[in-house]
C-alpha positions in Angstrom: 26.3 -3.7 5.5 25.7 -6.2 8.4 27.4 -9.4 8.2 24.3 -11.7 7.9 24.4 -15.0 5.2 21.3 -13.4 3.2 23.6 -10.4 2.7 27.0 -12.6 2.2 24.8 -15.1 0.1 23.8 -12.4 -3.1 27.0 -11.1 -3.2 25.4 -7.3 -2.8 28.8 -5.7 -1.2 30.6 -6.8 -4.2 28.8 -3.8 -6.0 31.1 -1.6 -4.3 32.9 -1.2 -6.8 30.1 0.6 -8.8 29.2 2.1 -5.9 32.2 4.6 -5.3 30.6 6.8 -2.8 32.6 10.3 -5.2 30.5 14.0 -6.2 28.6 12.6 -8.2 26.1 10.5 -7.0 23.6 10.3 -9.7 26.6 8.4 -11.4 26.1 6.0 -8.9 22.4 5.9 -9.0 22.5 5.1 -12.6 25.3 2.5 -12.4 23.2 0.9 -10.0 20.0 0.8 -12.2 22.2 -0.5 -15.6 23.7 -3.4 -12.9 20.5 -4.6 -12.1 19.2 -4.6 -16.0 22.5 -6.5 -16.7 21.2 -9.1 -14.1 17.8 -9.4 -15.3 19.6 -10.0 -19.1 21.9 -12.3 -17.5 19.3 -14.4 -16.0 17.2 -14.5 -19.0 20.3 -15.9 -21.0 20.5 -18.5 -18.8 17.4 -19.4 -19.5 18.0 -21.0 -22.9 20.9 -23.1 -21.5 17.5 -25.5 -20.6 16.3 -27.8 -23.2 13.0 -26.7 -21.7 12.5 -23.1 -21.7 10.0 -21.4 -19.4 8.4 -19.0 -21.9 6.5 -17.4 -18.4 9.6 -16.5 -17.0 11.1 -15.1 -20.8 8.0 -12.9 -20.6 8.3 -11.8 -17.0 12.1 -11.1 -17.8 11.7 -9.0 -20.9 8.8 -7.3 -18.7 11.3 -6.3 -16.2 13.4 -5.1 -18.1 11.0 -2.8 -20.1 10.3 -1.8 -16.5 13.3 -1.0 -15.5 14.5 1.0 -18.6 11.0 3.0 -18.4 12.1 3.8 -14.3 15.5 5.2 -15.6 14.2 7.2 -17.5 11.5 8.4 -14.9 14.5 8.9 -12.1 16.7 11.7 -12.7 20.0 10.6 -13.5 21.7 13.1 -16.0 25.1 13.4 -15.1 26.5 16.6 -17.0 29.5 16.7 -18.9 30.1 12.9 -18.5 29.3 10.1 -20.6 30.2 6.3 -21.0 32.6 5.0 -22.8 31.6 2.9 -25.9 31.4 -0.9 -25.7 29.4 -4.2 -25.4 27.1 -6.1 -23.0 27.5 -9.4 -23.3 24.2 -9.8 -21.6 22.2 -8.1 -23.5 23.7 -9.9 -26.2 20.9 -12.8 -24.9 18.0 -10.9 -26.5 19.3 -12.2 -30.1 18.7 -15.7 -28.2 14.6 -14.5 -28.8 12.6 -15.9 -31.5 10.8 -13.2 -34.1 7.6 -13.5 -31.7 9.7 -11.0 -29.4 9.6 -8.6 -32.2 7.4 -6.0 -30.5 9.3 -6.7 -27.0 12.5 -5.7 -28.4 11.6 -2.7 -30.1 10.0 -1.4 -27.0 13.8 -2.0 -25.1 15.5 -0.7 -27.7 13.2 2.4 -28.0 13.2 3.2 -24.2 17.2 2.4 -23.8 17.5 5.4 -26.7 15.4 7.7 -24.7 17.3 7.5 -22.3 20.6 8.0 -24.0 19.0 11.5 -24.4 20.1 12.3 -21.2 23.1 10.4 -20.9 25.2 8.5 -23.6 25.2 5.1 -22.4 28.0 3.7 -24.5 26.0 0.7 -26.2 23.7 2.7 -29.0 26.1 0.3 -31.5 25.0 -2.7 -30.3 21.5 -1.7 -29.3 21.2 -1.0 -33.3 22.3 -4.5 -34.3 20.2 -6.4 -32.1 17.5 -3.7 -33.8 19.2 -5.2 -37.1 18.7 -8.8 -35.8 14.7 -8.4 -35.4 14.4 -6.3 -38.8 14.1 -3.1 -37.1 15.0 0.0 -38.2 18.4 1.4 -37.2 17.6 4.7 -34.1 19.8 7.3 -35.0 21.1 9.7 -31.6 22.7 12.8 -32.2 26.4 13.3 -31.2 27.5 13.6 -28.0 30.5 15.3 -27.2 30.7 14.8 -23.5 33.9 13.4 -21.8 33.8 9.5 -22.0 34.8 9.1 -18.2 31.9 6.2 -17.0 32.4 2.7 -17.1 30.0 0.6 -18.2 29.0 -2.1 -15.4 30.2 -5.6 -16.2 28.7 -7.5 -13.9 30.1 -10.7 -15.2 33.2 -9.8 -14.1 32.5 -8.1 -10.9 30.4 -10.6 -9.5 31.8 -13.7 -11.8 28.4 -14.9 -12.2 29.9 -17.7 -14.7 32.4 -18.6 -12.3 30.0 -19.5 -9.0 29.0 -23.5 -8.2 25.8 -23.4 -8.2 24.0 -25.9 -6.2 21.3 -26.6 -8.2 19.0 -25.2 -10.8 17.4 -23.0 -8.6 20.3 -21.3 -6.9 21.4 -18.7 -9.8 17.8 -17.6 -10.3 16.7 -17.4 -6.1 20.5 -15.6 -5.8 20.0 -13.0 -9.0 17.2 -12.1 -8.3 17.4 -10.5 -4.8 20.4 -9.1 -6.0 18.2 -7.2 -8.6 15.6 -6.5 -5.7 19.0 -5.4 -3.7 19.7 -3.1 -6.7 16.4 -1.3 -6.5 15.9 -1.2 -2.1 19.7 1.1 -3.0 17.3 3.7 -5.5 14.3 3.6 -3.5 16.3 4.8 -0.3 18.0 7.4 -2.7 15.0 8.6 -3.4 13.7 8.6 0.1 17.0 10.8 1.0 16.2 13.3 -1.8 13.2 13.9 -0.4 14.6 14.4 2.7 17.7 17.0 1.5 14.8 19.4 0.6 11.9 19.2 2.9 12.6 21.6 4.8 10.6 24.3 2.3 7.5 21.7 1.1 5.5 25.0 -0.6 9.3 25.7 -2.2 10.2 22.3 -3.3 7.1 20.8 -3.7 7.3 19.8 -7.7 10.6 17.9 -6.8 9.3 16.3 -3.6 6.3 14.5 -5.7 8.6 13.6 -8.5 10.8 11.4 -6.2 7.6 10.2 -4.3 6.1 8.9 -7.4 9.9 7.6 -8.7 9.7 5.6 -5.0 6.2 4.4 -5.5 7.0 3.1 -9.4 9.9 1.4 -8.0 8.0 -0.4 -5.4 5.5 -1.3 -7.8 8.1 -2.8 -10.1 9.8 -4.6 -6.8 6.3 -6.4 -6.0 6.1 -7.6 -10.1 9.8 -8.9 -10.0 9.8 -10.7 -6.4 7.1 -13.0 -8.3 9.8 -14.2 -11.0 10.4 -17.0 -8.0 7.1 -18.4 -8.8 8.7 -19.8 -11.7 11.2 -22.1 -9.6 10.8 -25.9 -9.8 9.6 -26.8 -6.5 11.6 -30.3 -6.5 14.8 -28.4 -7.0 14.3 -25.1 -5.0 13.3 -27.2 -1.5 17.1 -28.7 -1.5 18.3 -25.2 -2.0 16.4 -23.7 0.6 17.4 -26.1 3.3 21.0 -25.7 2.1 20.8 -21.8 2.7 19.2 -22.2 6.0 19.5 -18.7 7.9 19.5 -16.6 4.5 16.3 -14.9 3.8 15.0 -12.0 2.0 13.4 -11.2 5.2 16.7 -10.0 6.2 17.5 -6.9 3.7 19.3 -4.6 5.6 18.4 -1.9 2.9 14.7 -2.5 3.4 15.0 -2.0 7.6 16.8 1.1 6.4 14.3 2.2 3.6 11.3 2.1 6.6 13.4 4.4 8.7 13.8 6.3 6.6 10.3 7.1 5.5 9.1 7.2 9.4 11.2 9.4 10.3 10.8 11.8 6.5 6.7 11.4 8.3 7.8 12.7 11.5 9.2 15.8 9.7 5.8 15.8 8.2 3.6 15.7 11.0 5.8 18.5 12.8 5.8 20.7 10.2 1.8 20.9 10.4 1.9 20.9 14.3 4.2 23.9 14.0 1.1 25.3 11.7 -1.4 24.2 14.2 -2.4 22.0 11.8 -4.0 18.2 11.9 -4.4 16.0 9.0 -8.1 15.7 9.6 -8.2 19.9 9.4 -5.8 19.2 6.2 -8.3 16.7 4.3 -11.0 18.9 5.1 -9.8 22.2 3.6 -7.6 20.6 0.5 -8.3 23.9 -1.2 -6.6 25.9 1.1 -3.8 23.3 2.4 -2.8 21.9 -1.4 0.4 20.9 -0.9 -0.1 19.3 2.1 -3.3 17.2 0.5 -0.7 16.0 -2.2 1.9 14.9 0.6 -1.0 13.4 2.7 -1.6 11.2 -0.8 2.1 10.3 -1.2 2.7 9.2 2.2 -0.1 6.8 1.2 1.0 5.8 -2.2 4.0 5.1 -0.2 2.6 2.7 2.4 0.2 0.6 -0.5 3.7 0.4 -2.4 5.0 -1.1 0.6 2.2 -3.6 1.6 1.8 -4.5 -2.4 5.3 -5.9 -2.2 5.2 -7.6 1.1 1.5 -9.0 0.4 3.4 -9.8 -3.1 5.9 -11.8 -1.3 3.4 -13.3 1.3 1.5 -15.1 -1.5 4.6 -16.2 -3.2 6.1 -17.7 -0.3 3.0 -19.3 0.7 2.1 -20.7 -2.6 6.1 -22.2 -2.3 6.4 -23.6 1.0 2.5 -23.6 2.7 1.0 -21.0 4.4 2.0 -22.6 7.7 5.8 -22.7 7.3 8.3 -21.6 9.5 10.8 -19.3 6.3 14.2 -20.2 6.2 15.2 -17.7 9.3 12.8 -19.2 11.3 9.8 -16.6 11.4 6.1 -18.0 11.1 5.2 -16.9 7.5 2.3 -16.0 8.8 3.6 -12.8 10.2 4.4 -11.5 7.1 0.8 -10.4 7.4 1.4 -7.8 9.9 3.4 -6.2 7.5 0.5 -5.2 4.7 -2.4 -5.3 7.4 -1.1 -2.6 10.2 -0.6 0.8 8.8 2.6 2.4 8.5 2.2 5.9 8.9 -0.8 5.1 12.3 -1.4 9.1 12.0 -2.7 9.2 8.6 -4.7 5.7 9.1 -6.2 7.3 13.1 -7.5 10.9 10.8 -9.2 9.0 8.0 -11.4 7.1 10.8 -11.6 10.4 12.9 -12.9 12.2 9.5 -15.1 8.8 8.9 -17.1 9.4 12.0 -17.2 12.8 12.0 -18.5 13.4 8.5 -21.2 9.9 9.6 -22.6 12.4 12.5 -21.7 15.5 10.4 -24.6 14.1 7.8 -26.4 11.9 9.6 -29.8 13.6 9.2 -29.5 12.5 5.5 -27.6 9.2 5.7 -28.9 6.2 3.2 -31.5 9.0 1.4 -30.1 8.1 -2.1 -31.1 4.7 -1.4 -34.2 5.1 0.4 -35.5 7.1 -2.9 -34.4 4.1 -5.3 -35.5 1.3 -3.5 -39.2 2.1 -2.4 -38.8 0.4 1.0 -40.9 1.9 3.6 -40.4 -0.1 7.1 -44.2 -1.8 8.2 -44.6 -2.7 11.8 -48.1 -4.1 11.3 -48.9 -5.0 15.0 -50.7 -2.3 17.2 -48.7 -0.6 19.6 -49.2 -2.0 23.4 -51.3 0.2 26.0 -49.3 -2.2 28.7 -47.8 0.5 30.8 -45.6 -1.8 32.7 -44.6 -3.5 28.8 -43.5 -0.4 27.5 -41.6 0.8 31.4 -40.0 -2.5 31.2 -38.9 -2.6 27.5 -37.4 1.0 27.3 -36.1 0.8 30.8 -33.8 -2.1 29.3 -33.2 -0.2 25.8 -31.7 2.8 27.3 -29.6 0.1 30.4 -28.5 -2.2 27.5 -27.3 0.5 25.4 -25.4 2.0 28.2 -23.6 -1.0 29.2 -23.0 -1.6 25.4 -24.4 -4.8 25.3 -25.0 -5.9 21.7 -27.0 -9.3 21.8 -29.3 -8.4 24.1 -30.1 -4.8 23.0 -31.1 -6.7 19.2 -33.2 -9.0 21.4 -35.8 -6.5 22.5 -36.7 -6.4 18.9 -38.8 -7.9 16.8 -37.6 -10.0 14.0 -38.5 -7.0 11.5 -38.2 -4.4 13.8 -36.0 -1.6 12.8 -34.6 2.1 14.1 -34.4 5.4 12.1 -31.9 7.6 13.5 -32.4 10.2 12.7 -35.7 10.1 11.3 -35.7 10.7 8.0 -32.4 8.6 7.5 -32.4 5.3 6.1 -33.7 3.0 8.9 -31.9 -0.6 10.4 -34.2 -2.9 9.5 -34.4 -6.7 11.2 -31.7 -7.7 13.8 -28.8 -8.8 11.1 -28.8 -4.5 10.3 -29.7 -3.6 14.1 -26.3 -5.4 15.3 -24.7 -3.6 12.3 -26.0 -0.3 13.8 -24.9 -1.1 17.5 -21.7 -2.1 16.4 -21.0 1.7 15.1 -22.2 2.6 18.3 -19.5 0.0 20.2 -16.6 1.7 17.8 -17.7 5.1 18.3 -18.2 5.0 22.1 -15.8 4.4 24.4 -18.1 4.8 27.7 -21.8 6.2 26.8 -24.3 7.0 29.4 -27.8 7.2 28.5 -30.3 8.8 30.8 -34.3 9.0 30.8 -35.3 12.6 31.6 -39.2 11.8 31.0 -41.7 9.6 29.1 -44.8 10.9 27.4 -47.3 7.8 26.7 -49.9 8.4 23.4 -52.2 5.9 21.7 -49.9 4.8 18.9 -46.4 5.3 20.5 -44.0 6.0 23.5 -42.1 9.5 23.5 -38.8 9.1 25.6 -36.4 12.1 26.1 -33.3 11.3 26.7 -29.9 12.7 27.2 -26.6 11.5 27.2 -22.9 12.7 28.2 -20.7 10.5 27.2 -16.6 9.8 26.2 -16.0 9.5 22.3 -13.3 6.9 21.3 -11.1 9.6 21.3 -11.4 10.2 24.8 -13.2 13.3 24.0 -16.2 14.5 25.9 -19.3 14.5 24.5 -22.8 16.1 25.5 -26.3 15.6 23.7 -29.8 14.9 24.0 -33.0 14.0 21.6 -36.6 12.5 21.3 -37.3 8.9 21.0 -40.5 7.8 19.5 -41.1 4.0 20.4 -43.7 1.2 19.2 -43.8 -1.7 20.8 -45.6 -4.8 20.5 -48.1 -6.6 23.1 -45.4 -9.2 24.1 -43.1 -6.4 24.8 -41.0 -6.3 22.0 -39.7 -3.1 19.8 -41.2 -2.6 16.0 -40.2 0.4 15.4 -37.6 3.3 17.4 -38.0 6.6 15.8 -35.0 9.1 17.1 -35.4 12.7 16.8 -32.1 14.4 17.5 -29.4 16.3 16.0 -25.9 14.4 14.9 -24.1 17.5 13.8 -24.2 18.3 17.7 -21.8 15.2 18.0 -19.8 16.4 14.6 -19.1 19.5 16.3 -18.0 18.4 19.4 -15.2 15.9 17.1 
């Protein structure tokens, strides 16, 4: 890991020693996860050290470390024919520190650190029963396990001699442990990424196992986003000192989180090859999910993975702005601000580009019937009360500039040449625009949808109560696709040359099918 102070700072690389790198890795994995609950216990017994205990941060604590039992147990991490060897936590010890109003908090613990012992002996059912004992619970009774004893439990008190450290102030053991935690976690959530990665080269094949470690990813991440808040609890007056003292030692800097993006780029890049090799597009995909069902779940995990993502850096946006101001610089030196990038842009761009292209093509697709279900509940029928103009050289004038000011895309002015309740239905028969604040609404679809259009007049046909235009159009999509159609527009306009009412007969499935 690179030599940067965050990195140097948490003490991460001492967890080498858990971390042998042998066969097994789920060994590993597991002595990873136990590490970081050993923190989160260690932490919490430091709490009652203070003659005034935060009862918010107890509760967050004990709430991470249900969490973090319950992912265990969700991650698989049986190790066959090994177990641990029996002994003690003194961390853990700290729940007796809890009054009886923790009652229900420690049974759940207890109850999910024995369901996982179902899958592994653990080593600490002895002690797990007497802090049962210590809240009047009922002893939980495993049965016997004769694997080899060849795991050693992780003492993180001696490891990292958490006791032993100077801490600058208050502040410093809490901001320190608990990026170590988050440190623990990045590790499992990049295993997981990896698994995925060993076996997707056959989705249809592997696809039960490929979801499980999605989901195990996206659980973790939620968990991540919870416990980066546990900062929130920090005494302001005694966390500034400490973060001027760590100058050039962020969070921001996690190695293991540059790594865990990588790696899920590049697990979408196997993604979105394996489809092209189909002659596949995710639009096609989202379209036929009956027929493409694994591919519809892995579209759905990608995105479960990116809202995992921007839930924890949005998490961390808000709790870094809610500590040093919006406006700060962070301790490396980056405008906060940017932090926004991070949950605003989309991750996997290809996913985000097909749900607009399937956006606008399903709005053309259906446009004859767009807004009916409203229409038939409101009651709202459109009135322009004023008697159409007989003006020839009103009406020449006014729908020469309609189909000009469309064409050049000019917003403002195209509303203009209505009046104030003037409104278009297009299609007829859809739910009409009505009054300029829904008219800029509509043009504005037609700005995103359009990248050049070109609107021509192929003839007029004046009657007593209206204006029939035809029109056609070829024009480039957004997509730089070509696109080719024509229609009827039915016009009334008033005597001082304004539009009440635009009536378009026309077709938008012809646009659908050209997407």
């Amino acid at each position: 890991m690179k030599k940067i102070p965050y990195n140097l700072y948490i003490h991460f690389e001492a967890l080498d020693f858990f971390l042998k790198g042998d066969n097994n890795h789920k060994e590993d994995l597991l002595r990873c996860g136990l590490t970081s609950i050993e923190l989160s216990a260690y932490l919490l017994g430091s709490l009652f050290t203070d003659n005034n205990i935060n009862l918010n941060k107890v509760e967050h604590l004990l709430r991470g470390i249900k969490t973090q039992f319950k992912l265990l147990n969700t991650c698989d991490f049986s190790v066959e024919g090994k177990a641990f060897q029996s002994g003690r936590s003194k961390n853990l010890e700290h729940l007796k520190l809890l009054d009886s109003s923790y009652r229900n908090d420690i049974e759940r613990i207890s109850t999910l650190y024995f369901d996982l012992t179902k899958k592994i002996n653990i080593g600490l059912d002895v002690q797990m029963n007497e802090i049962r004992s210590h809240f009047n619970l009922p002893e939980i009774t495993i049965g016997s396990n004769n694997d080899t004893k060849e795991i050693e439990y992780p003492n993180i008190l001696e490891v990292l001699k958490l006791d032993d450290l100077e801490y600058f102030n208050s502040e410093d053991k809490t901001f320190m442990v608990v990026h170590q935690i988050s440190e623990c976690w990045f590790y499992l959530a990049i295993n997981e990424l990896k698994a995925i990665q060993n076996i997707f080269y056959d989705i249809d094949e592997n696809s039960e196992a490929i979801m499980h470690h999605f989901k195990a990813n996206y659980e973790i991440f939620l968990y991540l986003a919870d416990h980066i808040l546990l900062l929130d609890h920090m005494v302001l007056s005694d966390y500034h000192p400490l973060r001027v003292v760590l100058r050039g030692a962020s969070g921001g800097q996690s190695q293991q989180a540059y790594e865990m993006f990588g790696i899920a780029i590049q697990l979408f890049k196997t993604f979105l090859h394996t489809i092209k090799n189909e002659d596949k597009s995710i639009v096609h995909i989202l379209e036929n999910p009956k027929t493409n069902p694994n591919y519809v779940a892995l579209i759905n995990q990608f995105t479960n993975l990116e809202r995992s993502l921007k839930n924890f850096f949005f998490q961390h946006y808000v709790l870094t702005s809610n500590i040093i101001g919006s406006q700060s610089f962070g301790s490396i030196g980056y405008d906060l601000v940017s932090l926004v990038d991070k949950f605003v842009e989309p991750i996997f761009k290809e996913i985000d580009d097909a749900k607009y292209d399937l956006t606008l093509k399903t709005n053309f697709q259906y446009g004859s019937i767009a807004g009916q279900l409203i229409m038939e509940k409101e009651d709202f029928t459109p009135q322009d009360k004023e008697e159409h103009t007989s003006n020839q050289d009103t009406i020449n004038a006014v729908i020469d500039s309609y189909f000009e000011l469309i064409s050049a895309l000019d917003q403002e002015k195209w509303v203009e040449l209505f009046t104030e309740n003037g409104y278009i239905e297009d299609p007829v028969g859809s739910r009409p625009y009505v009054g300029h604040q829904q008219l800029a609404i509509f043009f504005k679809g037609v700005i995103r949808f359009f990248k050049a259009l070109n609107m021509s007049v192929v003839s007029k046909t004046f009657e007593k109560d209206s204006i029939k235009v035809y029109w056609k159009s070829e024009s480039t999509a957004y997509n730089d696709k070509k696109i080719a159609y024509e229609g009827v527009e039915e016009f009334r306009i008033s005597s001082d040359g304004k539009i009440m009412a635009a009536l378009v007969h026309w077709d938008p499935a012809v646009i659908s099918n050209q997407l």
